[in-house]
N, C-alpha and C positions, 0 to 999 in steps of 0.2 A: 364379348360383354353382353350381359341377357338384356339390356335394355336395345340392344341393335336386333334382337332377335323379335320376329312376330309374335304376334300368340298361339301361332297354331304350334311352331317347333317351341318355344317356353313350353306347352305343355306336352309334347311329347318327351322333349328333356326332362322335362317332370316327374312326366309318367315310368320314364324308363328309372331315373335315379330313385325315386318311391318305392315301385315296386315291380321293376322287370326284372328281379329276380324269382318271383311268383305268377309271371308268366301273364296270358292274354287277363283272364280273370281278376287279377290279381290289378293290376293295370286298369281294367272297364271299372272295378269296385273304387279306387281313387280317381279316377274321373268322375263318376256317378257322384265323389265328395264335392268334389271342385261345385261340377254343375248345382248339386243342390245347395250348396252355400252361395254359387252367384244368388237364387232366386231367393233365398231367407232375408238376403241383402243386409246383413248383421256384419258380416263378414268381406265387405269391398261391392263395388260396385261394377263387376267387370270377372270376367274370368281371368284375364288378369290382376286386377284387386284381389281377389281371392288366394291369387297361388303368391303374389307379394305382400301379403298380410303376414308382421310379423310375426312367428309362434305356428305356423297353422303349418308348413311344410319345411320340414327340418333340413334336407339334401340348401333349400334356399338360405337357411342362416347366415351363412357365410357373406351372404347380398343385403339380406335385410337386418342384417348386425343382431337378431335375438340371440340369446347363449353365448355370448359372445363370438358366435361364431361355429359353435361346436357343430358337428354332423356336417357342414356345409358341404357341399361337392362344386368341381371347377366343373360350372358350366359349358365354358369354352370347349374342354377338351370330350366335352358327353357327346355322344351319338346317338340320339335314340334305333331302337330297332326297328 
Protein backbone atom coordinates (compact mmCIF):
# COMPACT_ATOMS: atom_id res chain seq x y z
CA UNK A 1 0.00 0.00 0.00
CA UNK A 2 1.83 3.42 -0.97
CA UNK A 3 0.82 4.97 2.02
CA UNK A 4 3.21 2.41 4.21
CA UNK A 5 5.86 3.32 1.77
CA UNK A 6 8.36 6.30 2.52
CA UNK A 7 8.87 9.07 0.14
CA UNK A 8 12.14 8.23 -0.93
CA UNK A 9 10.71 4.53 -2.52
CA UNK A 10 6.96 6.36 -3.46
CA UNK A 11 9.24 8.22 -5.70
CA UNK A 12 11.45 5.88 -6.94
CA UNK A 13 8.24 3.72 -7.72
CA UNK A 14 7.28 6.69 -9.33
CA UNK A 15 10.07 7.24 -11.14
CA UNK A 16 10.32 3.80 -12.56
CA UNK A 17 6.35 3.53 -13.56
CA UNK A 18 6.57 7.23 -15.29
CA UNK A 19 9.36 6.66 -17.12
CA UNK A 20 11.85 3.78 -16.67
CA UNK A 21 11.25 2.82 -19.70
CA UNK A 22 13.21 5.96 -21.19
CA UNK A 23 15.94 5.19 -19.11
CA UNK A 24 18.34 7.23 -16.46
CA UNK A 25 17.29 10.71 -18.30
CA UNK A 26 14.06 10.03 -18.80
CA UNK A 27 13.59 9.31 -14.99
CA UNK A 28 16.15 12.68 -13.75
CA UNK A 29 13.60 14.78 -16.37
CA UNK A 30 10.40 13.70 -14.09
CA UNK A 31 11.97 14.11 -11.04
CA UNK A 32 13.30 17.48 -11.99
CA UNK A 33 8.93 17.90 -12.39
CA UNK A 34 8.21 16.64 -9.02
CA UNK A 35 11.00 18.74 -7.53
CA UNK A 36 10.09 22.00 -9.31
CA UNK A 37 6.41 21.74 -8.44
CA UNK A 38 7.22 21.00 -4.65
CA UNK A 39 8.92 24.65 -4.76
CA UNK A 40 6.04 26.44 -7.19
CA UNK A 41 3.94 25.11 -4.19
CA UNK A 42 0.76 25.33 -6.50
CA UNK A 43 0.93 21.87 -6.63
CA UNK A 44 1.22 20.13 -2.79
CA UNK A 45 3.18 20.94 -0.29
CA UNK A 46 5.62 18.15 -0.12
CA UNK A 47 7.17 15.87 -2.51
CA UNK A 48 4.93 13.75 -1.61
CA UNK A 49 1.96 16.26 -2.19
CA UNK A 50 3.10 16.57 -5.36
CA UNK A 51 3.38 13.00 -6.64
CA UNK A 52 -0.33 12.45 -4.68
CA UNK A 53 -1.95 15.49 -6.28
CA UNK A 54 -4.75 14.18 -8.32
CA UNK A 55 -4.29 14.49 -12.32
CA UNK A 56 -0.45 15.28 -12.00
CA UNK A 57 0.89 11.48 -12.25
CA UNK A 58 -1.21 9.04 -14.09
CA UNK A 59 0.77 5.37 -13.10
CA UNK A 60 -1.00 7.03 -9.44
CA UNK A 61 -4.72 7.35 -10.56
CA UNK A 62 -5.51 4.11 -9.57
CA UNK A 63 -4.74 5.74 -5.61
CA UNK A 64 -5.87 9.03 -6.11
CA UNK A 65 -9.25 7.91 -7.93
CA UNK A 66 -8.62 10.69 -10.92
CA UNK A 67 -9.90 9.04 -14.41
CA UNK A 68 -11.38 6.85 -12.61
CA UNK A 69 -8.69 5.07 -12.23
CA UNK A 70 -7.40 4.72 -15.69
CA UNK A 71 -3.37 4.38 -16.32
CA UNK A 72 -3.13 3.38 -12.55
CA UNK A 73 -0.20 0.90 -11.81
CA UNK A 74 -0.24 -1.72 -8.74
CA UNK A 75 2.22 -0.10 -6.74
CA UNK A 76 2.57 -2.98 -4.44
CA UNK A 77 3.92 -5.34 -6.96
CA UNK A 78 6.56 -2.09 -8.77
CA UNK A 79 10.19 -2.42 -8.12
CA UNK A 80 11.96 0.27 -8.94
CA UNK A 81 15.30 -0.18 -10.54
Amino acid sequence: MVANLNDRELLARLLQAEAGSEGALGMLAVGSVIANRAKARGYGDSIRGVMMKPGQFSPLNSITGYAGGEQGVDFDRLKAS
